[in-house]
C-alpha positions as CSV (number, residue, x, y, z in Angstrom):
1,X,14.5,-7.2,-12.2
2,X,12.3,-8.3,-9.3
3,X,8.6,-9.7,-9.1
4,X,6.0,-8.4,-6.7
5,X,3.8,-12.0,-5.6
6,X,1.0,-10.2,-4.0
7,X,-2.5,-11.7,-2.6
8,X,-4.9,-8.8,-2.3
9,X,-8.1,-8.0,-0.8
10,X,-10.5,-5.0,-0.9
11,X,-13.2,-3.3,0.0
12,X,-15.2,0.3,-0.3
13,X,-16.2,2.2,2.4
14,X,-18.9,5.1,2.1
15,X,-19.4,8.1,3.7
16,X,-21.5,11.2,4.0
17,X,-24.4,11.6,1.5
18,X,-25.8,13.4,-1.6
19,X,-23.6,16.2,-2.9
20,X,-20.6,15.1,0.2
21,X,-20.9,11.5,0.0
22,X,-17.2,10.2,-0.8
23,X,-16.0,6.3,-1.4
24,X,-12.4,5.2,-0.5
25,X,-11.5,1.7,-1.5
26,X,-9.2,-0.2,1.2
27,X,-6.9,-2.8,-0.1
28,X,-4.9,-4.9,1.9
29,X,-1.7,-6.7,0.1
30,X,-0.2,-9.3,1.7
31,X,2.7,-11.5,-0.1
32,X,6.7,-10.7,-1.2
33,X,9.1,-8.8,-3.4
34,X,11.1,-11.4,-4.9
35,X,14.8,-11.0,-6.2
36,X,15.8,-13.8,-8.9
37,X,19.6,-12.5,-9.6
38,X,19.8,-13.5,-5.5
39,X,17.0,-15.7,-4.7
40,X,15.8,-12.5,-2.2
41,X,12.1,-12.9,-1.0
42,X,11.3,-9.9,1.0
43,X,8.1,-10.0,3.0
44,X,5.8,-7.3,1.9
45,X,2.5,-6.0,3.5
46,X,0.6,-2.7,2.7
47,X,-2.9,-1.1,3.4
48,X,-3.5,0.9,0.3
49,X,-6.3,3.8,0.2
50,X,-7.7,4.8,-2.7
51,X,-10.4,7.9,-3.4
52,X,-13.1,6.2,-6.0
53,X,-15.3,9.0,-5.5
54,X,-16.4,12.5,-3.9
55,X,-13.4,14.5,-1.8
56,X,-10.4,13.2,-0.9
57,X,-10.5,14.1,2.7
58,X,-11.9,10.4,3.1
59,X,-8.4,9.4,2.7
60,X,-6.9,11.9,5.5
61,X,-9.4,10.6,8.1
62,X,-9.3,6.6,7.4
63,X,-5.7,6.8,6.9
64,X,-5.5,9.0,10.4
65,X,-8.0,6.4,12.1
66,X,-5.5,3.2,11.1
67,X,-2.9,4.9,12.5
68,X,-4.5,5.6,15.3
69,X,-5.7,1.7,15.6
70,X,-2.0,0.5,14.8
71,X,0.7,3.2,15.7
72,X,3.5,1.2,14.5
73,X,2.6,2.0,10.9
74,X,4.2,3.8,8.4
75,X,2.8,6.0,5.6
76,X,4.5,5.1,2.2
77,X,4.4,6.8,-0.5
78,X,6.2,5.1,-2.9
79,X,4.2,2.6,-5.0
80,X,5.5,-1.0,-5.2
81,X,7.1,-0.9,-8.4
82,X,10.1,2.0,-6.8
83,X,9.8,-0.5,-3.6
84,X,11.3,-2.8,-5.9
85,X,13.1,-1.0,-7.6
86,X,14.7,0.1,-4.6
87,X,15.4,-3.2,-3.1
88,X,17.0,-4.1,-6.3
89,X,19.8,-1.4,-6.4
90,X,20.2,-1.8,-2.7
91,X,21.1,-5.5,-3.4
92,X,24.0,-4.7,-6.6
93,X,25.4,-2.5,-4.0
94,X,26.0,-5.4,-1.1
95,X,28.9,-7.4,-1.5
């Protein structure tokens, strides 16, 4: 019903050490959910943060330190497969 044409780029970032060392990997998706039964292209950018290892508090902080950096942002949630989804009923519904 929709495809997701995403370029993406990553890294991990470590912190603490020994038994409090935790790795979060950043991604950072760039590209367009695309609509064939209307020829839709919706831009689409995200910051994804993922725990790889140790607590998950890493996420809380670098996820609290972007925001800081670029307010406008928006914590989502929903992964880009109900993003699509989404988009998809919200175009059957428009005349």
């Amino acid at each position: 019903i929709f495809t997701a044409a995403i370029e993406r780029r990553y890294f991990e970032i470590e912190s603490g050490k020994d038994r409090n060392k935790r790795t979060v990997e950043v991604a950072f998706d760039v590209g367009e959910i695309i609509l064939p039964h209307n020829d839709s292209h919706t831009p689409f950018y995200e910051i994804e943060i993922e725990r790889k290892a140790g607590n998950s508090s890493a996420i809380d902080t670098l996820r609290d330190k972007i925001l800081a950096l670029a307010p406008s942002a928006k914590v989502q949630p929903a992964p880009k497969s109900k993003q699509g989804t989404d988009l998809y009923r919200k175009s059957r519904k428009s005349p």
